[in-house]
N, C-alpha and C positions, 0 to 999 in steps of 0.2 A: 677729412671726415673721421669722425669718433664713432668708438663701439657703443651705440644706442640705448639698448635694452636686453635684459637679461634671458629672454626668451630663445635668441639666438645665442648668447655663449650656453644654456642650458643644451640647446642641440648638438654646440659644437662638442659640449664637455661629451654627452653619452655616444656621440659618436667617433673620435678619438679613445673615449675608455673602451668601446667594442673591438673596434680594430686592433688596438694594445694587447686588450687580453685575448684572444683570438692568435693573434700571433708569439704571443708570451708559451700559450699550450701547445702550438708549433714546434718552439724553441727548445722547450722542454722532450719533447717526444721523439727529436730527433738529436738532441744533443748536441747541438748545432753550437758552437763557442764562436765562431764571426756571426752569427747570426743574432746572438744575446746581448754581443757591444754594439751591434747597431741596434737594436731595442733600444738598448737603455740610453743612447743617443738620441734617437727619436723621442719617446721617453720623455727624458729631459727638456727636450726642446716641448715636446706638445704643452708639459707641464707651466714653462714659462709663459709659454703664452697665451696657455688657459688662466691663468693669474691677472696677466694683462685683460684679460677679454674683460673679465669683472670689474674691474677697476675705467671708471668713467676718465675720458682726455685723450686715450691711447689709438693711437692712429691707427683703421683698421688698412689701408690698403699698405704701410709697414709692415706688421705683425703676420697677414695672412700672406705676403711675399717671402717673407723671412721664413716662417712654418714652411712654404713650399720649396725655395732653396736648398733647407736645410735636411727635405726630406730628399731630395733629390739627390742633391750629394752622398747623404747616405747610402742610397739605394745606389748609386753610379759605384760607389768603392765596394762593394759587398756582391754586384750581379753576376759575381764571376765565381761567387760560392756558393751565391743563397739564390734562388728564386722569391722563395717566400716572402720576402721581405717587401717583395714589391708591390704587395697588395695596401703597403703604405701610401704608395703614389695616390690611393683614391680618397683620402682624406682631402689635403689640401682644397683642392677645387669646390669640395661640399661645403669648408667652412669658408672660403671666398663668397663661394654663393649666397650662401646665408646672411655673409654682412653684406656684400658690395653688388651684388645679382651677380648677370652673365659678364661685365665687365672684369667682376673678379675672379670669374673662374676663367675667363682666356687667358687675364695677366698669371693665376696662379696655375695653371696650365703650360704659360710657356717657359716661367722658372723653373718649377721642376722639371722639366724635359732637358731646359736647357745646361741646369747644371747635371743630371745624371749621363746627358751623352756627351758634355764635356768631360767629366771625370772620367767614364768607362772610355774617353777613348786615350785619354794623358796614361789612364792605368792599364788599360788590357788592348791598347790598338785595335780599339772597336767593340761592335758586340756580335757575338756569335748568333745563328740562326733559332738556338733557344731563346739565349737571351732578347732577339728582336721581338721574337713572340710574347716574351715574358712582358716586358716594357709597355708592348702596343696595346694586350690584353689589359693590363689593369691602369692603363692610359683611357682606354675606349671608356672604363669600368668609374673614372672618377670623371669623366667629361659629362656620364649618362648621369653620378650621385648629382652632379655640379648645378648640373639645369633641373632638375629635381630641386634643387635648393634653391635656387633662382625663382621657382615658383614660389614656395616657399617665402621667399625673402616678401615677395609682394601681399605675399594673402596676410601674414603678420603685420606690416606696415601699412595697409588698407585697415585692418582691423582695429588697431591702433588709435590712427588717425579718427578722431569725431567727426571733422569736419568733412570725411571721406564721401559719405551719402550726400553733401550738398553740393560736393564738385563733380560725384556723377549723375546729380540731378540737374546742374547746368547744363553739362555739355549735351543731358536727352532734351532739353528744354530749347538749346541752341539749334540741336538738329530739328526737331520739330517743327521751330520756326522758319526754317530753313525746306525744309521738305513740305510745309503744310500750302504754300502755294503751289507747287505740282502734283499734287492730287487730283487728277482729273474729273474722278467723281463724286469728290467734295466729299464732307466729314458728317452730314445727314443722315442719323440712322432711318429715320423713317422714307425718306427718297432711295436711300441703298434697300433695304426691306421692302420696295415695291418694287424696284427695278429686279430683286429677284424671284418676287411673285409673278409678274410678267414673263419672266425667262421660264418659268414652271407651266405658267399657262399655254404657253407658246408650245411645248413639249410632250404637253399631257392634257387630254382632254379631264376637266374635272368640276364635281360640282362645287364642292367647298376647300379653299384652298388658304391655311392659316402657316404663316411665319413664327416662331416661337423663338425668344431669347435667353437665357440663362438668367435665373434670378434667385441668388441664395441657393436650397437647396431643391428648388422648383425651377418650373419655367414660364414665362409668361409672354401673351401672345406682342407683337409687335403692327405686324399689320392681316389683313385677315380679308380674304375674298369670295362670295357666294355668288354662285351663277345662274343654278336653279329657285332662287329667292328663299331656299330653308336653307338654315345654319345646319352642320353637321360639330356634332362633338371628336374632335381629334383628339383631345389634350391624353387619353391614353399610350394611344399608338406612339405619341411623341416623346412620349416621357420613356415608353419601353426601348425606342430608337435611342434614344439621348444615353440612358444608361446601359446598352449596348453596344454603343459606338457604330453600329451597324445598321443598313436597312432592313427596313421593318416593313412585309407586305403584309395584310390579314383583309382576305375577302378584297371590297372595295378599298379600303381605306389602306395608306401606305404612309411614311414615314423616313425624312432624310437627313439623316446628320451632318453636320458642313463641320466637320472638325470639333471645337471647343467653341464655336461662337455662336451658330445657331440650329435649330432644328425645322426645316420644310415638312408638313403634315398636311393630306389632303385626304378627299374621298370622290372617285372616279364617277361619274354620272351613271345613274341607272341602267341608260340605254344604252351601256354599252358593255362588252363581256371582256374581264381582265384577261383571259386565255388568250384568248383571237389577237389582241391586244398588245402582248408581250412586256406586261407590265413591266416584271423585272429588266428584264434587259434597257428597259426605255429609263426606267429609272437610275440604272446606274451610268448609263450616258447622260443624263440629266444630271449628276451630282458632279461628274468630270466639268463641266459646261460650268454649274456653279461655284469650282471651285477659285478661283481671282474673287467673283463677287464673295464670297466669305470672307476672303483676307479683309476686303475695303469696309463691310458691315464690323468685321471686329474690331480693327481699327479707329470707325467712327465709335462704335461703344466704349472702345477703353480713354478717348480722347471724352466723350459726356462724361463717364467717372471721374476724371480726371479734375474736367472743368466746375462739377459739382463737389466735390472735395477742398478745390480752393475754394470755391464759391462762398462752403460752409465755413470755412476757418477762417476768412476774411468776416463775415458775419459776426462770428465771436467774438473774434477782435477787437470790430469795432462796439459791440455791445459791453466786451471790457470795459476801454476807453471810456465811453461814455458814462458807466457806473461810476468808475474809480475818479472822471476827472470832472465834466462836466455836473453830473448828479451831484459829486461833493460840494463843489464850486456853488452852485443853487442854491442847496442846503444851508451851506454856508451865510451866503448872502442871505437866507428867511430868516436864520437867527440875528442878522445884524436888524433888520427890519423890526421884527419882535423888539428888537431892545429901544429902537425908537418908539415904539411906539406903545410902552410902558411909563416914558415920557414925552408925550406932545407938546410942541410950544402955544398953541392953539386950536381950536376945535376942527378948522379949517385945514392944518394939518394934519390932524386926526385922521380927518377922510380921507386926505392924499393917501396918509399910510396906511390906512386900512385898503383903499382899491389898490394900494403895491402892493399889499400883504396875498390878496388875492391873485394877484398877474401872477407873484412868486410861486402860487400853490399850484393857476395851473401848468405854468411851464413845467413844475415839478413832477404834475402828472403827464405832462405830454412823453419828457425825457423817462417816465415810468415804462409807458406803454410801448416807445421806440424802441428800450433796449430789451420789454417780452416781446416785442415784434422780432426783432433780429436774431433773439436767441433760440425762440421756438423755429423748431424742425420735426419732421417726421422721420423718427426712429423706424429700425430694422423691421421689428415685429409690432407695428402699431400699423394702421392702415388711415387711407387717406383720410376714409371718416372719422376716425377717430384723431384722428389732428386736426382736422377741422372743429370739431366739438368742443374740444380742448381750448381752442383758440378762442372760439365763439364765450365759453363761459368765461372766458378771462377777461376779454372784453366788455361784455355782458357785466363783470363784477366794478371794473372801474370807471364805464360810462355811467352805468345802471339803465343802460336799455336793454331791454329782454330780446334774447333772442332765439328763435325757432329753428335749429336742426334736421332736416328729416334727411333718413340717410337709407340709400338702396346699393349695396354691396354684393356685386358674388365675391367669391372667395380668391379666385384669380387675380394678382395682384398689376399692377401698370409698373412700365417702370420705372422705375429712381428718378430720374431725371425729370418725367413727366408728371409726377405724384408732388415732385415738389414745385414745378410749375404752379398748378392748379391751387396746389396748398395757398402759394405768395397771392394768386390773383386773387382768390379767393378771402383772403387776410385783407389784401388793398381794397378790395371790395364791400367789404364791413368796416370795416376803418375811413370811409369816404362817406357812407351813409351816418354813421354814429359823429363824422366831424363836422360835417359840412352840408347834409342832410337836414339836420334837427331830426331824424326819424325817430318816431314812438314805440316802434317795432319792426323786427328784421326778422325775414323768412331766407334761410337758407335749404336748397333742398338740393342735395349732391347722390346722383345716379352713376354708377360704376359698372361695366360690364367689360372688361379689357378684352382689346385694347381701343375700347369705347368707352365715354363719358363726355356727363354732361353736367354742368354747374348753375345754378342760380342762385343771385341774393338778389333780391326785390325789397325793398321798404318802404313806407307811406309819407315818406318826406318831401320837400318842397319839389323835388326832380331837379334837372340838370340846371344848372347855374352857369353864370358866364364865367369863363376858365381865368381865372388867375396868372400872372406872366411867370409864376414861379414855382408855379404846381404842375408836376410831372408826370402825375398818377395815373392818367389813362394812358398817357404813351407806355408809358413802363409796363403798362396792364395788356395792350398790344402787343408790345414785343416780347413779354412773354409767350404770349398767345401762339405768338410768329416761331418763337424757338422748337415749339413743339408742335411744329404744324397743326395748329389749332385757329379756332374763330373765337371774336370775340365781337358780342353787341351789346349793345346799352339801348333800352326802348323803357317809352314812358308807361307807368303803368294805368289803370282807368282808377279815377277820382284821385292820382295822386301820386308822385314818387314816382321811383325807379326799378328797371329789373336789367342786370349786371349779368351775361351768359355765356360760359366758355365750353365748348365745344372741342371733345379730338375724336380724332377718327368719324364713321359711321353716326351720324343723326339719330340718337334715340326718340322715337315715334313715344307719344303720350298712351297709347295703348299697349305697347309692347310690355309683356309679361317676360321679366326675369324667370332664370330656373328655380328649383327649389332649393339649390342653396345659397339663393342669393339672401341674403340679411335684410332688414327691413326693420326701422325702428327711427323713432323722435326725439331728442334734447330739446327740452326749453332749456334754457343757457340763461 
């Protein structure tokens, strides 16, 4: 093994030139003349093989034995003058560690011990009771620098290495795999977030009882329970719990933080008095109970980040791909096409090339639309509506069928995972109308109330067709549906077409009124 990189002889140098001068001002203050020619031994020697250190080929588990031999010796012929001196023994081991980890500081640990108690006892028949103290003392003193460097040696070679972040993303990847079949209660945020709204309910008589998960610098509801049939607004209580880390009682309404992963927020039923009651106390036995279930709901949340992060990068990918190779490729070929058919050999080939000319343009468009389909996502600060709209006019510009937006938002947002559900069904859902529809026009109307919603696209086209053996879209359109414990129907519409509805949580009723800040507005697309 060779001396690496310059980060560790830079260590080693300022820490030999500390201890040098250090003990140089020693040497000097007490006029110590056996004391100064082992300096300047030492010295010399650290010199040489700070020299070496810089210089790439130079074997370090050599050099840093050599160094510790030679300090040891030193310090063996002199401990019978000088004490001081032996505050040199704590080098060695530091700069072992630094190259070789803990392997070199045991070996450069047990040469200097071993030549300073051979020499002191060839020289002085032993060591005296100071000198045992002296030895052991600044022994303890380079064993503690030693594994300090040893740290050290790792955090610099980790850093180092690029490739460092993919080998300990494997082995959480291995584990993972590995651990994600014993899980016993499965990696479902929304089955963990009922099974802890249940354990609330079980504990606390209440009217409205809402699950909140961390989102950004909000929160957002996850699953949500009314038992007297009115909703109660928690989202205060919870937010003040959440950035207090603490329970939060006020009147009825109470507030429990599970750690960093989510917030329990209810409000106690009318008839019944929080005194008499013992709210407090109930609730903080109530937080003890749920605390395993928080581990399992944080877990399944950072395992859906996780899955939606590759989900998206894989998307990009292949939306790449597909620009750079296949897109070219097409292109390509329309230009060869055009050049045939600037010369035709006869009118009859003319036509052949003019209907290729055409198959060429719309493959061109289909691979247009696949790779704004794959690439379009819903960003941080944009809301589901608003990627929906986005999506619709896109569409809308390169089918040229119109399409009708209507969008009903509160401001509470669903989360990530779920938003981008509905975004893809929603995209496959207009993208099946405008392909294989013929429709003349598309109504989309997207209702948001978290962690409720509801989606339609209805168009006046031919309606459902007999399925294709290689068309996938309605399963895909399911199992979305499925990921996110959601429903999904397809029913015919009257005189015509279809209506495409995806459902999570709670059934918005056609008469329920949103709050007032919920948003309310139209796109034609």
């Amino acid at each position: 093994m060779t001396f690496p990189d310059l980060p560790f002889a830079r260590l080693s140098l300022a820490a030999r030139g500390f201890v040098l001068l250090a003990l140089c001002i020693a040497a000097l203050a007490d006029k110590d003349e056996d004391m100064s020619l082992a300096l300047i031994a030492i010295g010399a020697t650290w010199v040489v093989v700070q020299l070496a250190e810089f210089r790439p080929g130079v074997s370090t588990a050599f050099a840093t034995t050599f160094d510790a031999v030679v300090v040891g010796l030193v310090c063996g012929i002199t401990v019978g003058d000088s004490l001081t001196v032996l505050a040199a023994l704590a080098v060695p081991p530091f700069t072992a560690g630094l190259y070789r980890g803990a392997l070199g500081v045991a070996l450069a640990m047990s040469a200097q011990l071993v030549a300073l108690l051979a020499t002191a006892f060839l020289g002085y028949d032993g060591l005296g009771a100071e000198q045992a103290i002296g030895v052991f003392t600044w022994g303890v003193t380079g064993l503690g620098l030693g594994l300090i460097a040893t740290f050290l040696h790792s955090a610099i070679e980790r850093s180092a290495d690029p490739l460092a972040p993919y080998h300990y993303a494997q082995t959480l990847l291995r584990q993972l795999i590995d651990l994600s079949g014993g899980l016993s209660s499965g990696l479902d945020p929304n089955a963990l977030g009922g099974a802890i709204i249940s354990t609330a309910r079980d504990e606390l008589p209440i009217a409205t009882l809402v699950l909140y998960v961390p989102r950004g610098d909000g929160l957002t509801p996850l699953v949500e329970k009314h038992l007297d049939g009115e909703s109660a607004d928690c989202e205060d209580v919870a937010l003040e719990a959440w950035a207090r880390g603490e329970n939060v009682v006020t009147g009825r309404s109470f507030a429990i933080p599970l750690d960093d992963a989510a917030v329990v927020a209810g409000v106690l039923s009318d008839r019944l008095d929080p005194g008499r009651l013992d709210l407090a106390g109930r609730i903080r036995r109530l937080q003890r109970r749920l605390a395993p279930s928080a581990v399992h709901l944080d877990t399944a949340l950072l395992f859906a980040s996780f899955r939606d992060a590759a989900t998206a990068e894989e998307r990009r990918r292949l939306a790449r791909e597909m620009h750079d190779g296949v897109a070219q490729e097409i292109a390509s070929l329309g230009y060869l096409v055009d050049a045939l058919a600037a010369q035709p050999g006869s009118p009859e080939q003319a036509d052949r090339i003019a209907l290729l000319r055409d198959r060429v343009s719309h493959v061109v468009g289909e691979v247009r639309q696949s790779v704004l389909t794959l690439r379009t996502s819903i960003g941080e600060n944009e809301s589901l509506g608003a990627a929906i709209s986005s999506i619709a006019r896109n569409l809308s510009e390169v089918s040229g069928v119109p399409i009708q937006v209507t969008l009903e938002e509160h401001t509470t947002r669903l989360r990530p995972e779920v938003e981008a559900e509905l975004f893809r069904i929603t995209q496959e859902a207009m993208n099946n109308a405008i392909k294989h529809a013929q429709a003349s026009v598309i109504d989309v109307h997207c209702r948001v109330h978290a962690p409720r919603a509801v989606i339609t696209v209805s168009d006046d086209g031919r309606g459902m067709q007999q399925a294709r053996s290689d068309s996938h879209g309605l399963e895909i359109m399911r199992e979305r549906a499925m990921l996110i414990g959601g429903r999904l129907s397809i029913d015919p519409v009257h005189g015509g077409g279809l209506m495409v509805t995806v459902a999570v949580g709670a059934d918005l009723e056609p008469d329920v009124h949103l709050e007032h800040d919920t948003e309310e507005k139209k796109v034609k697309a």
